[in-house]
Backbone as ProteinMPNN parsed JSONL, in Angstrom:
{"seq_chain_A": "XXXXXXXXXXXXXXXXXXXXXXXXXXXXXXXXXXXXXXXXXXXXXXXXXXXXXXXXXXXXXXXXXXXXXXXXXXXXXXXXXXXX", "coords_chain_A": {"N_chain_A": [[57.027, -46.135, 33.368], [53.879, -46.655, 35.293], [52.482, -46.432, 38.58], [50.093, -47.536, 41.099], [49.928, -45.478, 43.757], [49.532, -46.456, 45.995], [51.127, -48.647, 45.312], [53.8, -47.513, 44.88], [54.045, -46.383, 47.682], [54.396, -49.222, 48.343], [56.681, -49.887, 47.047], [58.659, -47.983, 47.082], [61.637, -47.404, 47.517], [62.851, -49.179, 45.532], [61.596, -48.1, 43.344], [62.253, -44.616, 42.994], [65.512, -46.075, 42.426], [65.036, -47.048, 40.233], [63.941, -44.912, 38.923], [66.376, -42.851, 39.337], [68.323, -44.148, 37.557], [67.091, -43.262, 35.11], [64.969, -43.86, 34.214], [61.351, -42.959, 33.8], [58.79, -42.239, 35.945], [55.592, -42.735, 36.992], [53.089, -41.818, 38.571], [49.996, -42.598, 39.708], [47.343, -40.894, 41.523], [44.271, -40.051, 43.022], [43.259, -40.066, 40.476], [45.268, -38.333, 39.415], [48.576, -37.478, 37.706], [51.545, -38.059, 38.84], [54.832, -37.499, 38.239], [57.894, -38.277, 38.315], [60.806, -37.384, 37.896], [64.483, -37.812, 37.273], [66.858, -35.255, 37.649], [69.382, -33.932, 35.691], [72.72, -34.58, 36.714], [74.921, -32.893, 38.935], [78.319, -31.752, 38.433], [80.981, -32.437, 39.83], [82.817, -30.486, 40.375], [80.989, -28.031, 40.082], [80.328, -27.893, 42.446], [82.074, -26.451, 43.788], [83.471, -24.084, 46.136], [84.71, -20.848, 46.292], [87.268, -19.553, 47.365], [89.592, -17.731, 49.728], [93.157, -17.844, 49.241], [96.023, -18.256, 50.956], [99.253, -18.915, 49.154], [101.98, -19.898, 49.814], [104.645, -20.54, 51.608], [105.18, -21.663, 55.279], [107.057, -20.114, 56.557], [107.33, -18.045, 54.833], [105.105, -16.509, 55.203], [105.078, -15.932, 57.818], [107.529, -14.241, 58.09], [105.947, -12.072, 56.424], [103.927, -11.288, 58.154], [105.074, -10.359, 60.23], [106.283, -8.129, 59.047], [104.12, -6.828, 58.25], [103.484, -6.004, 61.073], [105.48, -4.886, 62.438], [105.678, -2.343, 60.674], [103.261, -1.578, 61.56], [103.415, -0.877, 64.299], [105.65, 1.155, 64.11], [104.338, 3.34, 62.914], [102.144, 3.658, 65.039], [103.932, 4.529, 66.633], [104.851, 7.146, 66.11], [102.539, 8.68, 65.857], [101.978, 8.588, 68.366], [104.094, 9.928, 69.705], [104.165, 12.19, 68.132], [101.904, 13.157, 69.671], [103.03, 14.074, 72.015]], "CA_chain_A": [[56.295, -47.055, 34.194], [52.906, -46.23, 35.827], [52.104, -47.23, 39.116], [49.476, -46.228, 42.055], [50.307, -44.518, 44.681], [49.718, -47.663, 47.124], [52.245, -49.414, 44.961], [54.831, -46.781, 44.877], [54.635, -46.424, 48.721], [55.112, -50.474, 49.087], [57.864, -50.002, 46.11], [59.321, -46.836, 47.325], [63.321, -47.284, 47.167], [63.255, -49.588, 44.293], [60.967, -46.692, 41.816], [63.629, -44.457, 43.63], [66.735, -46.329, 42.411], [64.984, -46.898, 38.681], [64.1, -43.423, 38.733], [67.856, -42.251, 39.19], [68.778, -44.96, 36.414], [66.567, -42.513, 33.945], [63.313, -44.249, 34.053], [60.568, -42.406, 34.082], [58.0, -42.863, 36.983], [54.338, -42.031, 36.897], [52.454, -42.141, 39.897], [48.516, -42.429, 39.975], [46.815, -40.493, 42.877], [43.012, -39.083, 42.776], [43.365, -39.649, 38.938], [46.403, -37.203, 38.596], [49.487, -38.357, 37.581], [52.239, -37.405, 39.301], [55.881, -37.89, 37.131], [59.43, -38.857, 39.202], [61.798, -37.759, 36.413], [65.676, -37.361, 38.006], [67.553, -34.413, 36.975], [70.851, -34.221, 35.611], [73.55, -34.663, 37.926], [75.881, -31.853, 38.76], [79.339, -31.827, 38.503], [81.847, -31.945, 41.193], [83.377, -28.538, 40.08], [80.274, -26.673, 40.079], [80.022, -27.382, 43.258], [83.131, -25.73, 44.581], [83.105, -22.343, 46.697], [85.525, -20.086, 46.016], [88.162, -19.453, 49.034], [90.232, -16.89, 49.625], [93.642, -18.784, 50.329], [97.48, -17.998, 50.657], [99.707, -19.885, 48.389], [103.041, -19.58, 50.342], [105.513, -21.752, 52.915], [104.153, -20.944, 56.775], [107.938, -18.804, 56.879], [107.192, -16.641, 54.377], [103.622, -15.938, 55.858], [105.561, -15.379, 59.279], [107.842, -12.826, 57.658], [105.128, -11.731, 55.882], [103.209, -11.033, 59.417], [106.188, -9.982, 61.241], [106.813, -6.77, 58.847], [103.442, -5.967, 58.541], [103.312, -5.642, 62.828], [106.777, -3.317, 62.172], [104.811, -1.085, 59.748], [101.823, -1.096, 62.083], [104.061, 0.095, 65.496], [106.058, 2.273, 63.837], [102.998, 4.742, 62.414], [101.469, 3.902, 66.186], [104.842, 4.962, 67.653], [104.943, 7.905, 65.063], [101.386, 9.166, 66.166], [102.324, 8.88, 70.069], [105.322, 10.884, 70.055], [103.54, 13.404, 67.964], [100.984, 13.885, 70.347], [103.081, 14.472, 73.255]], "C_chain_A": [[55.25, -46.27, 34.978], [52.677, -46.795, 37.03], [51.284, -46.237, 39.991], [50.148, -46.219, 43.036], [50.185, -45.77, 45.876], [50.698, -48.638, 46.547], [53.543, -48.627, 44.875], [55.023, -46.436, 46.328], [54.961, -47.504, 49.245], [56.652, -50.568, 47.756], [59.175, -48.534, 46.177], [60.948, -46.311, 46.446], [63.427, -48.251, 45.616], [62.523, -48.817, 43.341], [61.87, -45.833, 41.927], [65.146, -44.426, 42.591], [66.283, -46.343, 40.296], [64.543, -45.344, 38.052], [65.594, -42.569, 37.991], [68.648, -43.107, 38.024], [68.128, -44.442, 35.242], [65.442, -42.852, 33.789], [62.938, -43.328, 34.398], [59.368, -42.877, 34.871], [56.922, -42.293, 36.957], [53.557, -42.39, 37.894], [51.302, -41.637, 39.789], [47.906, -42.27, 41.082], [45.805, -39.889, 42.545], [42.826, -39.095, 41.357], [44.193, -38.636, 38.036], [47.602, -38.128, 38.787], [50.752, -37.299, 38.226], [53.83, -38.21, 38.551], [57.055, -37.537, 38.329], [60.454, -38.844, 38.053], [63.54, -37.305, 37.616], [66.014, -36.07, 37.037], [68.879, -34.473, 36.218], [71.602, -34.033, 36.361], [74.506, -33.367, 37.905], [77.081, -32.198, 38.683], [80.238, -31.713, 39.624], [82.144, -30.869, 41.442], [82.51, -27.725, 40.393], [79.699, -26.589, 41.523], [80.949, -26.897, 44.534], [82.988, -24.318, 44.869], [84.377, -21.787, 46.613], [85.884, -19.464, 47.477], [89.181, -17.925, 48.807], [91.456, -17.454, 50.389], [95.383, -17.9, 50.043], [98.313, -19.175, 50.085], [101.535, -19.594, 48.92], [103.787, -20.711, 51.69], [104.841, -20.534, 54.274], [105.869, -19.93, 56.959], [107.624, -17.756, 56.344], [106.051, -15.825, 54.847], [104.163, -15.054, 57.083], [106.258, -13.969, 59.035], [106.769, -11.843, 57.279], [103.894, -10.504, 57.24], [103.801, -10.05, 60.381], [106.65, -8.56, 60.588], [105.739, -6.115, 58.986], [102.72, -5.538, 60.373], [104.612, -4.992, 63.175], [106.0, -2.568, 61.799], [104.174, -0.636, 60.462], [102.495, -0.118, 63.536], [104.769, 1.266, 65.345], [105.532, 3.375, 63.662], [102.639, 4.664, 63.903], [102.539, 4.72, 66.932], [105.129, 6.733, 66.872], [103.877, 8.93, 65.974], [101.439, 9.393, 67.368], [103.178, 9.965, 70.067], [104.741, 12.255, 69.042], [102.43, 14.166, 68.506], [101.522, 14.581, 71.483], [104.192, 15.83, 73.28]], "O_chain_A": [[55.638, -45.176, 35.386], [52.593, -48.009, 36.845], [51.341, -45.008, 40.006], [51.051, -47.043, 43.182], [51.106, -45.748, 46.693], [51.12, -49.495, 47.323], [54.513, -49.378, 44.779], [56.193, -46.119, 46.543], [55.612, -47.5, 50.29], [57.502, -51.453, 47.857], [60.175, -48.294, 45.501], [61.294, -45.548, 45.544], [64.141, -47.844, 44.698], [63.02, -48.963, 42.225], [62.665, -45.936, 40.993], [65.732, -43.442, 42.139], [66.952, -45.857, 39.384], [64.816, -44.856, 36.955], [65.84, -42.027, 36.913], [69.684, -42.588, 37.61], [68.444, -45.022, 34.203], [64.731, -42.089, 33.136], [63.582, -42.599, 35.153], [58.876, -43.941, 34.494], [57.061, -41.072, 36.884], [53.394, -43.607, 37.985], [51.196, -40.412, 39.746], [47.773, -43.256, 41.806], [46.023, -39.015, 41.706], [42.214, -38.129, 40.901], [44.108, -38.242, 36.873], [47.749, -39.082, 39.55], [50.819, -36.077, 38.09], [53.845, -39.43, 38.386], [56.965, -36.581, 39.098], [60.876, -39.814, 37.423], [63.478, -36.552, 38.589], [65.539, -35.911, 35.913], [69.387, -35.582, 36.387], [71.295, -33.049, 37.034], [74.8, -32.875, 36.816], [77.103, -33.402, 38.938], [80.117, -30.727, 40.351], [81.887, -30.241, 42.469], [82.851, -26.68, 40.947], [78.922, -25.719, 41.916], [80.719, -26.922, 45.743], [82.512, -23.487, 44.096], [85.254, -22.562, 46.993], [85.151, -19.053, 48.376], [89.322, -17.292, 47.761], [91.404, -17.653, 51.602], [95.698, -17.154, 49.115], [98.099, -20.318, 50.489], [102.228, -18.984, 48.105], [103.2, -21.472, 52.46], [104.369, -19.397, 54.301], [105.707, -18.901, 57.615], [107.557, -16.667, 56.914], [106.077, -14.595, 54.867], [103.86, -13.887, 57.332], [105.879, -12.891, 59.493], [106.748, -10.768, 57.88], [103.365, -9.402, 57.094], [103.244, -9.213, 61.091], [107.301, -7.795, 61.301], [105.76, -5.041, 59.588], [101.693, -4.916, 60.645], [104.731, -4.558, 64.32], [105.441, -1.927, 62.689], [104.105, 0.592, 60.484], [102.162, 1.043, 63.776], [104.686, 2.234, 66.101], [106.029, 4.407, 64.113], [102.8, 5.796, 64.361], [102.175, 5.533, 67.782], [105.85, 7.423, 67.593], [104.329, 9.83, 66.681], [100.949, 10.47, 67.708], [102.752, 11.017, 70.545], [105.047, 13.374, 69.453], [102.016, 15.273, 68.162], [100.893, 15.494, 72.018], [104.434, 16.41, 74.338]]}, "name": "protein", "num_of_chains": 1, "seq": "XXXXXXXXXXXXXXXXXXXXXXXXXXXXXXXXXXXXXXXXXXXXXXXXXXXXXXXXXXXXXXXXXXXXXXXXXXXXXXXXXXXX"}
């Protein structure tokens, strides 16, 4: 479909909506044509971000937390008493 440019700004949302339905839209301005093609749509998936997640019950995390803050005092308590 061809239209000018004073009919595509009183037809806006409906060129728009036949646009995104695959029509092709041609818009006459100054004698250049200007073309309204949609793209292909993306996929839901591709637009997922990659997480960095724990896959675990909130106890085991806690244990999980709770040895590595043993590990960590022990080397600190390690390093004290060897300084003094």
């Amino acid at each position: 479909m061809t239209v000018t440019a004073t009919d595509f700004r009183k037809n806006l949302f409906q060129l728009f909506e036949r646009a995104l339905n695959g029509e092709l839209i041609e818009i006459v301005h100054k004698n250049r044509i200007i073309r309204l093609v949609p793209t292909e749509p993306k996929s839901k998936l591709s637009r997922l971000v990659q997480r960095d997640t724990l896959n675990c019950t909130p106890d085991e995390f806690d244990q999980a937390v709770r040895a590595q803050d043993d590990g960590m005092h022990r080397e600190w308590e390690q390093k004290w008493r060897s300084r003094l």
